[in-house]
C-alpha positions in Angstrom: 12.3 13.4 -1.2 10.1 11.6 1.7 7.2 13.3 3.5 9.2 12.5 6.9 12.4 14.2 5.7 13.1 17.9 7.3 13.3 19.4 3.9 10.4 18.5 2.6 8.4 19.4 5.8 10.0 22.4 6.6 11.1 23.7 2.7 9.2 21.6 0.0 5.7 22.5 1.7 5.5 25.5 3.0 7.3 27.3 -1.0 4.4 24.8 -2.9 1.6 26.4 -0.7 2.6 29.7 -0.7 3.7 29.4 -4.5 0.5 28.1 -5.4 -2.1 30.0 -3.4 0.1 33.7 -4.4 -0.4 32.4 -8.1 -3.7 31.7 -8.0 -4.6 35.6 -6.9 -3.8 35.9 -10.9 -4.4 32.6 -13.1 -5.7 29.9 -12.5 -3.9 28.0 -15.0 -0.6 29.4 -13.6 -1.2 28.0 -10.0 -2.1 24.8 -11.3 1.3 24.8 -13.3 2.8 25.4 -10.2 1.3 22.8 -8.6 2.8 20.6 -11.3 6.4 21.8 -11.4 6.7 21.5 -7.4 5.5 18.0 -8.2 7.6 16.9 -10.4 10.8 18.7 -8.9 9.6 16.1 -6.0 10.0 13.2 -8.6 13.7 14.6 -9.3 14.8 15.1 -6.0 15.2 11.3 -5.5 16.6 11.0 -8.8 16.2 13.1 -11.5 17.3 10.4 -14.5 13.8 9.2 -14.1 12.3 12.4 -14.6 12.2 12.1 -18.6 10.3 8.4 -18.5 7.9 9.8 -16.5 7.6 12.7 -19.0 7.3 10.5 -21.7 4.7 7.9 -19.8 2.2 10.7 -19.0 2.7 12.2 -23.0 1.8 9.0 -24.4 -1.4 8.1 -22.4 -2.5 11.6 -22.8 -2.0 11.0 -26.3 -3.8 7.7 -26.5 -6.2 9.0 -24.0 -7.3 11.4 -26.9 -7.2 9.5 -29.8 -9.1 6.6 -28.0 -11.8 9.5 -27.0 -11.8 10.5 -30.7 -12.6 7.2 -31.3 -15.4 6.6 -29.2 -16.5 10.0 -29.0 -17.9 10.0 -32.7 -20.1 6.6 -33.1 -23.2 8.4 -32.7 -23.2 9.9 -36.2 -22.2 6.6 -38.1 -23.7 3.4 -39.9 -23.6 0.6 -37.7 -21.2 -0.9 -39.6 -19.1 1.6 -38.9 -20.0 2.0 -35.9 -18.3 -1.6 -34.8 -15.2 -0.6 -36.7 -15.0 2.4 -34.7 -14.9 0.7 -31.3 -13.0 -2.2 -32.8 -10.4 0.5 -33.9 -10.7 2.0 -29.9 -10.4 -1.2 -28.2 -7.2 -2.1 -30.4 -5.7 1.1 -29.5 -6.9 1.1 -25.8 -5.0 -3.0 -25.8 -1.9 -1.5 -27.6 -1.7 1.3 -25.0 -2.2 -0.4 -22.0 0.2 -3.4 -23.5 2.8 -0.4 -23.9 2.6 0.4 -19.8 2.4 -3.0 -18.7 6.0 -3.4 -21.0 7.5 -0.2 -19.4 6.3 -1.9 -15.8 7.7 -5.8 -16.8 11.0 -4.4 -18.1 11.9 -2.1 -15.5 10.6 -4.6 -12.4 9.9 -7.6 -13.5 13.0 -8.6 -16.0 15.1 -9.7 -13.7 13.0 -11.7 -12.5 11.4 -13.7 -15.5 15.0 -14.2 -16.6 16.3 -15.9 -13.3 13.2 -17.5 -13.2 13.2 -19.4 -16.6 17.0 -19.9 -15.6 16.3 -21.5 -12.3 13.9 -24.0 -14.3 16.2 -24.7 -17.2 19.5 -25.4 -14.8 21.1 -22.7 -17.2 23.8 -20.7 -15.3 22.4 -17.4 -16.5 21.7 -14.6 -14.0 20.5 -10.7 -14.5 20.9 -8.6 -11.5 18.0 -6.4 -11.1 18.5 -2.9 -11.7 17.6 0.3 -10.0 13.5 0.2 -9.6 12.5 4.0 -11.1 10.2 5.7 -8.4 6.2 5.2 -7.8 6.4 3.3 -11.6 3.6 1.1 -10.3 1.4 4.0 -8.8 1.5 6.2 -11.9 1.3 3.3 -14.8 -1.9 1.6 -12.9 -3.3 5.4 -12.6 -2.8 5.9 -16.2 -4.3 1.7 -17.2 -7.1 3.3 -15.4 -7.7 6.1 -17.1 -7.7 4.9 -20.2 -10.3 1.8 -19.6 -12.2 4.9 -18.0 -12.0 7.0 -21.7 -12.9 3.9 -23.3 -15.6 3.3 -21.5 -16.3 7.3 -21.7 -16.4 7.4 -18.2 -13.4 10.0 -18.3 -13.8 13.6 -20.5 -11.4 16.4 -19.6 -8.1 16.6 -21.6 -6.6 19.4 -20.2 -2.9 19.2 -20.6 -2.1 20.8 -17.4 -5.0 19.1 -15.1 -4.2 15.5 -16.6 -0.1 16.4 -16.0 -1.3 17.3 -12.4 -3.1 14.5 -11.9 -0.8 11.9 -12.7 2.3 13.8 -11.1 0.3 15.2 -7.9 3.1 14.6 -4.8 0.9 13.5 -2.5 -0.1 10.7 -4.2 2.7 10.3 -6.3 4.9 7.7 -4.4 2.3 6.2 -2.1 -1.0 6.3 -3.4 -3.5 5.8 -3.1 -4.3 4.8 -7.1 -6.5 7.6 -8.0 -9.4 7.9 -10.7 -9.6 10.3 -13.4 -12.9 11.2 -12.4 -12.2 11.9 -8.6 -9.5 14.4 -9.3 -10.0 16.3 -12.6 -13.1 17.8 -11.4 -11.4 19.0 -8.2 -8.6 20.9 -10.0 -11.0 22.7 -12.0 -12.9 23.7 -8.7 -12.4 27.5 -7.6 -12.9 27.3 -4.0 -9.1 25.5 -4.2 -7.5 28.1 -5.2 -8.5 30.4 -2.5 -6.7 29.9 1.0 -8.7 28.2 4.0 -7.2 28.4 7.3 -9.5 25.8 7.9 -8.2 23.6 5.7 -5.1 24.2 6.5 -5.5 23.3 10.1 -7.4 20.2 9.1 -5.2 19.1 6.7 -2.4 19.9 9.4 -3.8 17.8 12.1 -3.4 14.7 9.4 0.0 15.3 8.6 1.5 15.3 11.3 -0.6 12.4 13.1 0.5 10.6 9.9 4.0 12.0 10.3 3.6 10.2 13.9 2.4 7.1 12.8 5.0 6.9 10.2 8.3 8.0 12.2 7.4 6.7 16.0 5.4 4.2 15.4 6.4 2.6 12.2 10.2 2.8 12.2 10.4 1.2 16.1 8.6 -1.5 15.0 10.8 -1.9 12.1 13.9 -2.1 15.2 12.2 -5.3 16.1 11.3 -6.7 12.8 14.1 -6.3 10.5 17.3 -8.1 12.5 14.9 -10.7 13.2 13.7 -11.4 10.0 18.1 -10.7 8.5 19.1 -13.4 11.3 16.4 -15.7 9.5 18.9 -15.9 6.2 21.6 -17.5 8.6 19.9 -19.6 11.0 16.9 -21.1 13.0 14.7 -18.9 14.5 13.0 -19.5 17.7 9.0 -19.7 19.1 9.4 -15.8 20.9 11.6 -14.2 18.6 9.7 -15.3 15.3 6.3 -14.3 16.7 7.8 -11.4 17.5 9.6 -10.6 14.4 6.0 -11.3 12.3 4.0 -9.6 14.7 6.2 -6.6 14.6 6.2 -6.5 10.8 2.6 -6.7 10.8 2.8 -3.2 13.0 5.1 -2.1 11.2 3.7 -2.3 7.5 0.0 -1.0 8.5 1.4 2.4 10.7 4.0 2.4 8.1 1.6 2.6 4.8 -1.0 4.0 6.4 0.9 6.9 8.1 2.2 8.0 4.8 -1.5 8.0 3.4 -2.9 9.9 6.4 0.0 12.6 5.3 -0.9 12.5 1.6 -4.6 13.0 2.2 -3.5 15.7 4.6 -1.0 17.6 1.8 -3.6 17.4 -0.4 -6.3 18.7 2.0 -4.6 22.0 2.8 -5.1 23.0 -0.7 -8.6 21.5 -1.2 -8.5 18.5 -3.0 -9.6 15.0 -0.9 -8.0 12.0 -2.0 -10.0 8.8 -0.9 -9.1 6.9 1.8 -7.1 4.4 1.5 -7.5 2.5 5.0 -10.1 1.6 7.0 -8.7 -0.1 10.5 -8.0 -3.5 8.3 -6.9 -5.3 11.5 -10.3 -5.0 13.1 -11.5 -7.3 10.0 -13.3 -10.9 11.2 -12.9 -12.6 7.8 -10.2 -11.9 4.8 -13.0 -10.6 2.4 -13.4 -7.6 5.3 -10.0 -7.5 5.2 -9.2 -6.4 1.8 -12.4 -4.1 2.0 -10.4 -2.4 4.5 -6.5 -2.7 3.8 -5.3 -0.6 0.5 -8.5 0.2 -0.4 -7.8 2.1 -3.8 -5.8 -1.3 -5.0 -8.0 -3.4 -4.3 -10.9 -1.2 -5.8 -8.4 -1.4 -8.8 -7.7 -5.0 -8.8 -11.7 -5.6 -9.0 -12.5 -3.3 -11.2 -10.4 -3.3 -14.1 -8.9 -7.3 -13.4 -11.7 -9.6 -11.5 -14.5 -8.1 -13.3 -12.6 -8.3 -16.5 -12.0 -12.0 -16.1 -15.5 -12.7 -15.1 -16.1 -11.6 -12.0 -18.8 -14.2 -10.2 -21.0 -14.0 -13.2 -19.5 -17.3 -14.7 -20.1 -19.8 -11.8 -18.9 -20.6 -8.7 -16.0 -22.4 -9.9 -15.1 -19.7 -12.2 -15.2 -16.7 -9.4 -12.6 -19.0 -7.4 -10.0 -19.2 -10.4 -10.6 -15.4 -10.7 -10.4 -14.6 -7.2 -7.3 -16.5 -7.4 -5.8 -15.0 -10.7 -6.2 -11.7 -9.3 -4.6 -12.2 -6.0 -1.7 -13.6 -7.5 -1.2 -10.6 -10.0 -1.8 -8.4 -6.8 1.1 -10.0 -5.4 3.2 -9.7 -8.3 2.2 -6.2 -8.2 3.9 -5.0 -5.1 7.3 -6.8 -6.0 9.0 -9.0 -8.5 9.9 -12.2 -6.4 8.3 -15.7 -5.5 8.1 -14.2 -2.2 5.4 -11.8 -3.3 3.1 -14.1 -5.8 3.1 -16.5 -2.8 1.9 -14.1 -0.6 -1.0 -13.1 -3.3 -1.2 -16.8 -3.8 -2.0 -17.2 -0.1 -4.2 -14.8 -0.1 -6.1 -16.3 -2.9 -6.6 -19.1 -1.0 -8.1 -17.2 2.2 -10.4 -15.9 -0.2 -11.4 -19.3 -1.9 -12.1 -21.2 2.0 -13.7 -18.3 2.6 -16.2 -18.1 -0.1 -16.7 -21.9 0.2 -17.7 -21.7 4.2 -19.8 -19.5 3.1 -21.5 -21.5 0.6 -21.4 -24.7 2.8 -23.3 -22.8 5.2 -26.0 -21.7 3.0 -26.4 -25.3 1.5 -26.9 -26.4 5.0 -29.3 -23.6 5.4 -27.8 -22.2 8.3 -28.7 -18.5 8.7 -27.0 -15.9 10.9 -26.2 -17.5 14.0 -27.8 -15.6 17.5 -26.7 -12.6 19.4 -24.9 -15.1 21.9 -22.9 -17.1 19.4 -22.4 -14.3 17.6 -20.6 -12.7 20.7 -18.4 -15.8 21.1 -17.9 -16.6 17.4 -16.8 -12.5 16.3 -13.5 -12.7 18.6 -12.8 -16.1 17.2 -13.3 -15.1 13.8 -11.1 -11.9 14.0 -8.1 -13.9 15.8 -8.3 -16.6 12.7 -8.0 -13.6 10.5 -5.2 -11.7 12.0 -3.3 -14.8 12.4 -3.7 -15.5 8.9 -3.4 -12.1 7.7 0.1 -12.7 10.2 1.5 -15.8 8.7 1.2 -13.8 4.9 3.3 -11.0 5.8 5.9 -13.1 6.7 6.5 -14.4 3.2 6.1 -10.5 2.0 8.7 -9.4 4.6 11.3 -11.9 4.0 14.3 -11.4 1.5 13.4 -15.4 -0.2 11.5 -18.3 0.5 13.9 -20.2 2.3 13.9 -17.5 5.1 10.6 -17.5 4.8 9.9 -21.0 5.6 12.5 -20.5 8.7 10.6 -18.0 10.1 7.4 -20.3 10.2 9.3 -22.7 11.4 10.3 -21.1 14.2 6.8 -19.3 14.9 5.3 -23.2 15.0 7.9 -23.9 17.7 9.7 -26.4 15.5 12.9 -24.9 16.7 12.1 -24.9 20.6 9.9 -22.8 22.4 13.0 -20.9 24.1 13.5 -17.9 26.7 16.2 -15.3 25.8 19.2 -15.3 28.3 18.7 -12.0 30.0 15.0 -13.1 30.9 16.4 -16.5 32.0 19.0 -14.9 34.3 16.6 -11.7 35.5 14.0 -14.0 36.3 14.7 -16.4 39.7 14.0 -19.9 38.8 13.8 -20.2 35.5 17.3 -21.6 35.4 16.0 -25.0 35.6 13.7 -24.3 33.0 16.5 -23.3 30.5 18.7 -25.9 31.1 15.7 -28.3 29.3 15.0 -25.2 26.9 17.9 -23.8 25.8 18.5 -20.3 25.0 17.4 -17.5 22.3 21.1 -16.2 21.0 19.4 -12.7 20.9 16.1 -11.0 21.2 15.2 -7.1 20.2 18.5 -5.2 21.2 19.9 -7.7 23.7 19.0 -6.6 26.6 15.6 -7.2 29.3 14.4 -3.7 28.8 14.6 -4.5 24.7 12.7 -7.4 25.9 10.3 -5.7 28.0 10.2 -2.5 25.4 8.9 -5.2 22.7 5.9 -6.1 24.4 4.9 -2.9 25.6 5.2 -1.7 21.7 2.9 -4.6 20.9 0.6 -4.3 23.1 0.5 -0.5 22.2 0.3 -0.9 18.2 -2.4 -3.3 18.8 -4.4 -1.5 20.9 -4.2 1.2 18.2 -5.4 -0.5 15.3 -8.2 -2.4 17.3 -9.6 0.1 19.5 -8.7 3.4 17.6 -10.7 4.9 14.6 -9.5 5.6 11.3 -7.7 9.0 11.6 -10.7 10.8 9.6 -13.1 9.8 11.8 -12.0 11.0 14.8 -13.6 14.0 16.5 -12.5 17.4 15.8 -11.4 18.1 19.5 -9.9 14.4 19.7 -7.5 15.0 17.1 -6.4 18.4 18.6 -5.4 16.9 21.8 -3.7 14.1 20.3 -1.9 16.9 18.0 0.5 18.3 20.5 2.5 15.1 21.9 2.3 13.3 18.6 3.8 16.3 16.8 6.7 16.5 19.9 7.6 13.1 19.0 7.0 12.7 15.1 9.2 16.4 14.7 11.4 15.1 17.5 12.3 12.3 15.2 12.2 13.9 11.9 14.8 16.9 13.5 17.1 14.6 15.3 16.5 10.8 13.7 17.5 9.4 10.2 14.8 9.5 8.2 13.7 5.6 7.0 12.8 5.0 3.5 8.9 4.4 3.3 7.9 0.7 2.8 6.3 1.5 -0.5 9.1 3.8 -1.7 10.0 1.9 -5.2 6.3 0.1 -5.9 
């Protein structure tokens, strides 16, 4: 079931909230199993034969989660010998338990791909065709990892059976994040002021749906018209200056409104009940160097990635050299994370690399002992700085988008103008004089939908998108009155869509 789908908005929601809040006049605990069922009847609706393996994923960690607790919980009253045996005995657990999710995640995503893989190398003629990827797997095993470092490290306490069920399960966050941490949403479930109904919150929470919702189905999915034939035509054959640029540039619309439209929606589901979910962008394409960036783009990954992978491996605490390798590492097992092909660890990989020039101008410049440049360089140097950025940040997605390598590399091709800088026909024959011109350029065999107005249509959604994401704040921010006024003739359009449209499957749908 997808947040943009009419039964979800206008049957899944409105039975949840008045399930839950009509439970809660009585118990608690009954509401809160509610909450749970209604999430999990969310899981099935896709496809209920992955109901059970998520049963069983959340049965186990609660399990381990409270026999690793047991562990650690009782070291106050031993010897110090046995004290070390005790967390020696926790931190084999805690390794056996997250070595148990990471082989749930490897077999179900990444076999495949490790098979073909070591086939590819060895010449062998062997192929495994990848099989059906079970939903939000990567969400709610890297929620769970987290947890358990967090009882390890007794940073996590409450073992309620329902609350820790809830917590894992919770729809909103259940197929599109963000990752969440035990300790940000146990304590709200056992809050009271949840369980009693705020029109307020409902409002609020309202007002983020649906400008979510509008991000998601306007915004998002025609972008998507641009991007996706563009980037399918790059499989076949070469792709030119305007309609590459135009592909990546699309995509790069697309994937932001896309991801961040559903998270605007979750944080808005969840906000009609009470319960805030952290935010999980923070205008990322307003960033003027990649270290920005990823402060600002998936926010609760990359929280996850340095918390519980970079600082693991070191962090910067072993050297310069050392923090490179590990910014590296991480980057790369960030890409492997949102998909199991060479597309994806090369887009990691490249964004490993950002990371490393970017660390090492920055320690170039403070070997020269140059300080922070002045207020007139500065306003010269910022626009400079964010256009290398999004470029860079541009030129990555297109190895994320594409179905292989191969079409990747086309697509770059074309965007360097390798393949000729060339005008699409219906420009060349709308336009007086630029026959002449063709004739020495040739001609784009198509461009948007074939026609000048697709043309015309692209640009104008460009220039829109990125007006949006440079000049407009993060939805949270905005002023009570603003987001009422932009309420009416996004929800026209976003329910417009949603009524009348096919609903598009969310980027992230199997991650």
């Amino acid at each position: 079931m997808l947040f943009h789908s009419p039964e979800f908005i206008f049957g899944f929601i409105p039975l949840s909230l008045l399930g839950f809040f009509l439970l809660a006049r009585h118990s608690h605990a009954l509401a809160l199993g509610w909450l749970t069922a209604a999430s999990l009847v969310f899981y099935a609706w896709w496809n209920p034969v992955w109901l059970p393996l998520l049963l069983a994923s959340i049965g186990f960690n609660f399990w381990a989660g409270r026999a690793i607790a047991a562990r650690v919980g009782i070291e106050s009253g031993l010897t110090q010998r046995s004290a070390l045996s005790v967390r020696a005995s926790s931190r084999t657990l805690l390794i056996g338990s997250i070595a148990a999710n990471i082989a749930l995640l490897v077999y179900f995503k990444y076999a495949a791909f490790a098979v073909n893989s070591v086939a590819l190398l060895a010449g062998s003629p062997v192929h495994m065709e990848a099989g059906e990827l079970p939903l939000g797997i990567s969400f709610f095993t890297f929620t769970q990892i987290a947890f358990l470092v967090d009882v390890q490290q007794r940073r996590a306490a409450d073992f309620d059976p329902v609350r820790y069920g809830l917590f894992v399960t919770y729809f909103p966050h259940l197929i599109a994040g963000p990752i969440l941490h035990h300790k940000e949403m146990m304590p709200q479930f056992a809050r009271a002021d949840i369980f009693k109904f705020s029109a307020d919150r409902l409002a609020d929470g309202s007002v983020m749906f649906i400008l979510g919702l509008f991000k998601k189905s306007v915004l998002a999915d025609a972008f998507a018209g641009y991007a996706s034939p563009a980037f399918a035509a790059a499989a076949t054959h070469d792709i030119s200056f305007f309609e590459g640029w135009g592909a990546a540039l699309s995509y790069t619309m697309q994937i932001y409104f896309d991801f961040s439209g559903y998270c605007d929606m979750a944080i808005g589901l969840a906000l009609m009940i009470g319960v805030q979910l952290p935010m999980n962008f923070h205008s990322p394409y307003k960033a003027r160097n990649i270290a920005e960036f990823w402060r600002r783009w998936h926010m609760t990954l990359s929280r996850f990635l340095r918390d519980y992978l970079y600082i693991p491996l070191g962090g910067n605490r072993r050297g310069w050299a050392r923090q490179q390798g590990n910014l590296m590492v991480t980057m790369l097992l960030g890409g492997l994370w949102h998909g199991a092909g060479w597309t994806f660890v090369i887009w990691g990989g490249l964004h490993g690399l950002y990371l490393m020039v970017f660390h090492g101008w920055q320690r170039a410049l403070k070997a020269l002992g140059l300080g922070l440049p002045g207020a007139a360089v500065r306003q010269v140097a910022a626009p400079l700085a964010w256009l290398l950025t999004f470029m860079a940040v541009v030129v990555a997605w297109v190895f994320f988008r594409a179905t292989d390598v191969p079409s990747a590399l086309s697509m770059l091709r074309g965007m360097a103008g390798l393949n000729g800088a060339l005008l699409p026909d219906q420009i060349i024959h709308f336009v007086p004089g630029l026959g002449r011109v063709a004739d020495g350029l040739g001609k784009v065999p198509y461009l948007a939908n074939g026609t000048v107005m697709g043309c015309v249509e692209m640009v104008l959604m460009l220039g829109m998108g990125l007006a949006i994401v440079l000049a407009a704040p993060t939805v949270p921010e905005l002023r009570t009155r603003w987001r009422y006024a932009l309420l009416v003739p996004c929800a026209a359009l976003a329910l417009q869509r949603v009524i009348y449209g096919q609903a598009s499957e969310f980027l992230y749908f199997q991650f």
